[in-house]
Structure formats: structure tokens, C-alpha cells
C-alpha positions in Angstrom: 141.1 103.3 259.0 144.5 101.6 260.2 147.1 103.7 261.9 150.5 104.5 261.0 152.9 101.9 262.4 155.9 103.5 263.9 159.0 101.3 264.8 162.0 102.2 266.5 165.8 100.2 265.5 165.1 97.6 268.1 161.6 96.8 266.8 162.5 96.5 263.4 165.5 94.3 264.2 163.1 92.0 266.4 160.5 92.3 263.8 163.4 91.2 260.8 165.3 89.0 263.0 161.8 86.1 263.3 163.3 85.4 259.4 166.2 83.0 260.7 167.5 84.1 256.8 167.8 87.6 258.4 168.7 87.2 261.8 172.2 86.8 261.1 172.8 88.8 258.1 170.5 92.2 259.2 171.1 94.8 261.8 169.4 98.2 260.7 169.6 101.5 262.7 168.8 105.2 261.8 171.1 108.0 262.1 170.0 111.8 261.0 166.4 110.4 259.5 168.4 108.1 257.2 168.8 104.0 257.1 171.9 102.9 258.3 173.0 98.8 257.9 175.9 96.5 257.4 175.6 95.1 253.6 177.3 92.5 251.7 176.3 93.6 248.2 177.1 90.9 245.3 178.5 92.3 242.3 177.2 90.9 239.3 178.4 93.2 236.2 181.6 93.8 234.8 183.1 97.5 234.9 184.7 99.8 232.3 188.0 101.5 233.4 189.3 103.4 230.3 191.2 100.8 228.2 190.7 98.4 231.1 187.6 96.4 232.2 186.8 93.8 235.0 184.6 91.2 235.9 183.0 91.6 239.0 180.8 88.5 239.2 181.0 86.5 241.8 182.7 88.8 244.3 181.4 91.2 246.9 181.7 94.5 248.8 181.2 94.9 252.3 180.4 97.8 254.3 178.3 99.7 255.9 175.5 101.8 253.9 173.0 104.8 254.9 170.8 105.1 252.9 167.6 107.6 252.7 164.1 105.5 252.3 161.0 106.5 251.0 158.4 105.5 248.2 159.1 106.4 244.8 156.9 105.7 241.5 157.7 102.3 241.1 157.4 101.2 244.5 159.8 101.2 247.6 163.0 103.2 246.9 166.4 103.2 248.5 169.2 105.6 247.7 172.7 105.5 249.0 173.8 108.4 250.6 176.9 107.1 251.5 178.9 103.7 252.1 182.3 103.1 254.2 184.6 100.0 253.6 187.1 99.8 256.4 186.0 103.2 257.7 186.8 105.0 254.5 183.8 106.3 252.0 184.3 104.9 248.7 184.2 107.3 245.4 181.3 109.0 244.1 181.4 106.5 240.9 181.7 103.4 243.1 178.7 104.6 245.3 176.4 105.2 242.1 177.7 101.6 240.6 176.5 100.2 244.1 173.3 102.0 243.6 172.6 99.8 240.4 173.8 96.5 241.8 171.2 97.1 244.8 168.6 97.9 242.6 168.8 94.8 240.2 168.8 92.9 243.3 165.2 90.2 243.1 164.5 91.4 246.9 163.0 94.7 246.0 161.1 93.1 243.2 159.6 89.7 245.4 155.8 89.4 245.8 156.2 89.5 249.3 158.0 93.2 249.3 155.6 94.2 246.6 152.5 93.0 248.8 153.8 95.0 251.8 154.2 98.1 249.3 151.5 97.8 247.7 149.4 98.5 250.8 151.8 101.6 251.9 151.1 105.5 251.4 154.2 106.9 253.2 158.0 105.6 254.2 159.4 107.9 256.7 162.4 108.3 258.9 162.0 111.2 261.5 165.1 111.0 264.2 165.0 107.3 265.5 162.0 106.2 264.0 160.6 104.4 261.0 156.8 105.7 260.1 155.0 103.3 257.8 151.5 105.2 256.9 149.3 102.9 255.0 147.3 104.3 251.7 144.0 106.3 251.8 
């Protein structure tokens, strides 16, 4: 049997940070048993406002996220529980728009997330830690 594998912030940056993709764009930490990151999330739909609508594509929204992990039925899942731009939380109906945008995005979906997974039982935040139990 293999044991869990249980990473504090600094070893999961280090860990991230050998992509050179990542090491510039990723710095994770926990707060309260939740995921807590810096995110530039690409918007890629177009939103209904009453009699108005925009396009969003090709712009962003930069923050920072927390975000409660864990593994759901299809796989890893990642909720928002909240995200600040400029040090204010943005509405309820942004938040759950940002929620969709993340999940269409190919990461969560690429065979190498999907490998890593695949072989996972458990996704766990307790305090400052991240517990990664492995099936069986």
C-alpha cells in the first residue's frame, strides 16, 4: 500500500514551480482548510445583462481566489468560495460565472491531471496542509 502524501504551501509551490510554465504564474497557499491563489482567469463567453449583453472574449479577471478542493464524481473539483479584485469580493453572480469559465478551462480535463486523478482516493485540506490519499 502507498501512503498518503501530505504537502505543506512551500512544498507544493517547489513541487509546481519545476514547470518553468508555472513558476511564474502559481503561488498556492491554504487559509481555513481552503485553496487560496492569485488567478488570471480568461473569459471566453459573452454575458447577458437585461436588455444588454457583452463579449468577454479575449479579456481577463485577475484576483485572488479561495477555493475549497476535493474529488467530486467526475474527477478533481474546485469550487470558489470567494474571489477579491483589488481587495474587494466581487458579486455572488460574478463568482458563479467565474465558476463556469474555470471549469471549461482544458487544464482540469488534460491526460496528465486526469492520470494524477485517476490514481487518487481523497483531496484534503486540514489547516496548512494538502492530504493526497491514493485509492484502495
Amino acid at each position: 500500500p502507498v501512503d498518503e502524501l501530505v504537502l505543506n504551501a512551500a512544498e507544493l509551490n517547489a513541487l509546481l514551480h519545476g514547470d518553468e510554465n508555472l513558476r511564474e504564474t502559481v503561488r498556492l497557499s491554504f487559509n481555513d482548510g481552503r485553496l487560496r491563489t492569485k488567478l488570471s482567469i480568461p473569459l471566453e463567453s459573452d454575458i447577458a445583462l437585461g436588455p444588454w449583453s457583452a463579449s468577454m472574449r479575449g479579456r481577463y479577471i485577475n484576483g485572488i481566489a479561495e477555493m475549497e478542493v476535493g474529488l467530486g464524481e467526475t474527477g478533481l473539483a474546485a469550487e470558489f468560495v470567494s474571489f477579491e479584485v483589488s481587495g474587494k469580493q466581487v458579486p455572488d453572480w460574478l463568482l458563479r460565472k467565474l465558476q463556469e469559465e474555470i471549469q471549461g478551462e482544458d487544464f482540469w480535463a488534460s491526460e496528465d491531471v486526469q492520470e494524477v486523478v485517476g490514481q487518487l482516493g481523497g483531496v484534503e485540506i486540514l489547516g496548512n496542509l494538502l492530504i493526497l490519499s491514493p485509492k484502495g
